[in-house]
N, C-alpha and C positions, 0 to 999 in steps of 0.2 A: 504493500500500500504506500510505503512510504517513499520508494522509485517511481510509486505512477505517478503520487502528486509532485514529486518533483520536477517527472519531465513535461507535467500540465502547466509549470511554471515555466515551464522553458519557452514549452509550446507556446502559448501564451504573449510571452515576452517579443518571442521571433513575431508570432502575428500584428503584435500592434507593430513594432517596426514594416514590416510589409505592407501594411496597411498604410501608416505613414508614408512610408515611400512612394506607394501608387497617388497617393492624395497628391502630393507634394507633384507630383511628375503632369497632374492633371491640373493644379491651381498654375494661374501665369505667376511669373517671379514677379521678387518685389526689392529684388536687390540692383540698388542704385550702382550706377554705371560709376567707376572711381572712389567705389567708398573702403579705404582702409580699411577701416572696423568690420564691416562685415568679409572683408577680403580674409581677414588675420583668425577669423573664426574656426576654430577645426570640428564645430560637434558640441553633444554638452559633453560634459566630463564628467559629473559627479550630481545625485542630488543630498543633501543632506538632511541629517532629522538627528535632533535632540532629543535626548532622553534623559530618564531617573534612572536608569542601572544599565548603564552600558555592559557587563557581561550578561544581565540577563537579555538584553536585544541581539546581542552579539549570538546568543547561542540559537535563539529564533533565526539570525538571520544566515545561519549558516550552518545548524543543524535541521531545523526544518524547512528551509527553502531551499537550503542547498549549493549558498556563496561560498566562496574562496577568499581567504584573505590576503590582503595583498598586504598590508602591513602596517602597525599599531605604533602609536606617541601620542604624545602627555605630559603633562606638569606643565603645562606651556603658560607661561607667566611672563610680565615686564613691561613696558611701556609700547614698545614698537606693534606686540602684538595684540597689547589692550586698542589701542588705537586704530592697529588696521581694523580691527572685527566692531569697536564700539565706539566708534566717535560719532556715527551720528546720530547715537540713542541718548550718548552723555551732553551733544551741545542739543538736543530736543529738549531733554530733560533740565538743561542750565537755563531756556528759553521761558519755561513754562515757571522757574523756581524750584524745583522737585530737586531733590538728594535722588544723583543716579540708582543706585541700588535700591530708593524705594520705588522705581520701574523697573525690577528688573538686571539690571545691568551690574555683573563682577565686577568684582576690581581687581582685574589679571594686572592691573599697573603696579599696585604694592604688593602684590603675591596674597592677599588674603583670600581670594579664590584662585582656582585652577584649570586648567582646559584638559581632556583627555579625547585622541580620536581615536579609531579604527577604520581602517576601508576595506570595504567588502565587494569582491568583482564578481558582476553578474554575464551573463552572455552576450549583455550588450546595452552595461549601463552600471557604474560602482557606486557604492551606496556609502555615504559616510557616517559613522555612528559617533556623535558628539555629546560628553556629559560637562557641565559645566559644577566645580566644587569646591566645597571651602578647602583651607589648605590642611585643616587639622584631620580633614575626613579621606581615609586609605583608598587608593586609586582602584577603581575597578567594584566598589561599590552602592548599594544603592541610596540615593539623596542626591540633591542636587540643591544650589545655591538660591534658584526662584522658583516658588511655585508651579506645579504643574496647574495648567488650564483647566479650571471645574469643569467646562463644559466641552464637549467633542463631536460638537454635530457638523455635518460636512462645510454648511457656510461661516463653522468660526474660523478667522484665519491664525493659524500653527507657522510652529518657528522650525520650519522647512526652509533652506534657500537650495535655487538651485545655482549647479558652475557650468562655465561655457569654459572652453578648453582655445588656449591663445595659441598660435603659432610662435613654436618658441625661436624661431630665427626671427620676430620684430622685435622691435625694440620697448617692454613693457609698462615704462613709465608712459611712453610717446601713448602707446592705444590706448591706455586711460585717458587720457587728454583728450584725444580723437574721440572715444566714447563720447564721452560728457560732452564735449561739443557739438557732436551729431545730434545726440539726446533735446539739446539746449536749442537746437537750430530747428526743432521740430516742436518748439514753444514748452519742451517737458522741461522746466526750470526745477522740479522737482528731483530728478536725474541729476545723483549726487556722488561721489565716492572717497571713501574714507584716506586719510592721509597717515602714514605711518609716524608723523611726528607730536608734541603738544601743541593744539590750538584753544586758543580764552573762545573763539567765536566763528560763525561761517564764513565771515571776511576771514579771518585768519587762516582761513581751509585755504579758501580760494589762492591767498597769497602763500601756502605753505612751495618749496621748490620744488618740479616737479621729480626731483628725484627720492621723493615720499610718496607718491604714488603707488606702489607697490611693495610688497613684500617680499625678499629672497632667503630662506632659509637655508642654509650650508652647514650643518651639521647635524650630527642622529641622524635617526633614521626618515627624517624629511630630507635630508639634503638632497636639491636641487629643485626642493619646489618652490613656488609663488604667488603669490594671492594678492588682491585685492579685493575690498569688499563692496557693494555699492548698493544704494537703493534704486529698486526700476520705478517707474511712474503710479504707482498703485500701493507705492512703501511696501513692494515683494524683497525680499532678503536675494540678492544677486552675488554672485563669485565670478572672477576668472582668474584662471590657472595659466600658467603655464609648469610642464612638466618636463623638465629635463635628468639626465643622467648625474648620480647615479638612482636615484629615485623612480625615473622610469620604467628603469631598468625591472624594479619590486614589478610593478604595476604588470609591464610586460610578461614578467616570469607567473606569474598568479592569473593572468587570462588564459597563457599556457597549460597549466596545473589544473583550472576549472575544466578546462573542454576534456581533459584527460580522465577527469573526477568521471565525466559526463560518460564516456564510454565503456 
């Protein structure tokens, strides 16, 4: 039983891609003729989802659906990476008067919370498991820093973002910039992206240098990833990646591994 439902997930999986694809092959395009940003697009990469007990989602998502891990970090604390993931919940929250954390929002700046991920590759789509925790509470536990949402009916909206996957031969500061301006040039003034450094205010966003724009991580076992955080037009939670070596490397060896699980 628990082969069939897994390859119903496959199954599954593949169909909506098919389906997408014929859709897409049947709608006319909508990609502007010279647009960087959507040129530098390779795909989504990732979507995410937050939880209270990262091993027990972890073991749903890959003892009963059937993912492969590609590979686990944590403790992720400090300034650079409080900033890229919360800056613009912490200047909402300065906007309004509100103490960030009574929104919500760690404080991976002084380490008094913590961040822990895991990715999980599917057949055609990785799935990122994120717990957000105080620092006193043992990694890989259940709890988490903000409340879980009382309610889970389909139109609340949940702290899912998804990632678009960058071509990692551009230059990643530059297609943030291009982002936000394409965004901006289509009157979404709302279309924002976090800056890896300290800003008092949105002016102070705007004028951060663009080489905060993005985040490179070079060490552990992320080295060679990169993020940036943004909100889309509807304050959806958005990412883009770029993924280079040696970290790809994880990614690629674990799509390998899954299709082998599969047979």
């Amino acid at each position: 039983m628990k082969s069939q439902f897994k390859t119903a997930i496959h199954s599954l999986t593949a169909g909506v891609l098919l389906a997408s694809a014929s859709t897409a092959l049947a709608a006319p395009t909508n990609t502007v003729p010279g647009n960087s940003v959507a040129a530098s697009i390779q795909g989504v990469q990732h979507f995410g989802i937050t939880v209270r007990n990262i091993d027990r989602a972890y073991q749903f998502y890959t003892q009963v659906l059937g993912g492969t891990e590609v590979m686990r970090d944590g403790d992720f604390q400090g300034a650079s990476i409080h900033n890229t993931l919360m800056q613009a919940d912490d200047l909402a929250a300065a906007s309004r008067k509100l103490n960030p954390q009574a929104t919500g929002v760690p404080n991976l700046r002084s380490g008094d919370q913590r961040l822990d991920v895991v990715f999980i590759q599917f057949d055609n789509v990785v799935i990122e498991l994120l717990q957000y925790r105080d620092a006193e509470q043992k990694a890989w536990t259940e709890g988490t820093f903000a409340p879980a949402h009382p309610f889970t009916a389909p139109a609340f909206p949940t702290n899912m973002h998804l990632s678009f996957q960058v071509d990692p031969g551009v230059n990643f500061d530059q297609f943030i910039a291009d982002f936000e301006a394409a965004a901006q040039a289509r009157g979404m003034d709302n279309v924002r992206c976090n800056r890896n450094v300290d800003v008092a205010s949105e002016q102070g966003r705007r004028q951060a240098p663009q080489s905060s724009n993005a985040l490179e991580i070079s060490a552990g076992p992320s080295n060679g990833w990169a993020l940036a955080y943004c909100k889309g037009p509807e304050g959806e939670q958005l990412e883009f990646n770029q993924v280079k070596a040696p970290v790809s490397q994880l990614f690629e060896a674990a799509k390998t591994r899954h299709q082998q699980n599969k047979g």
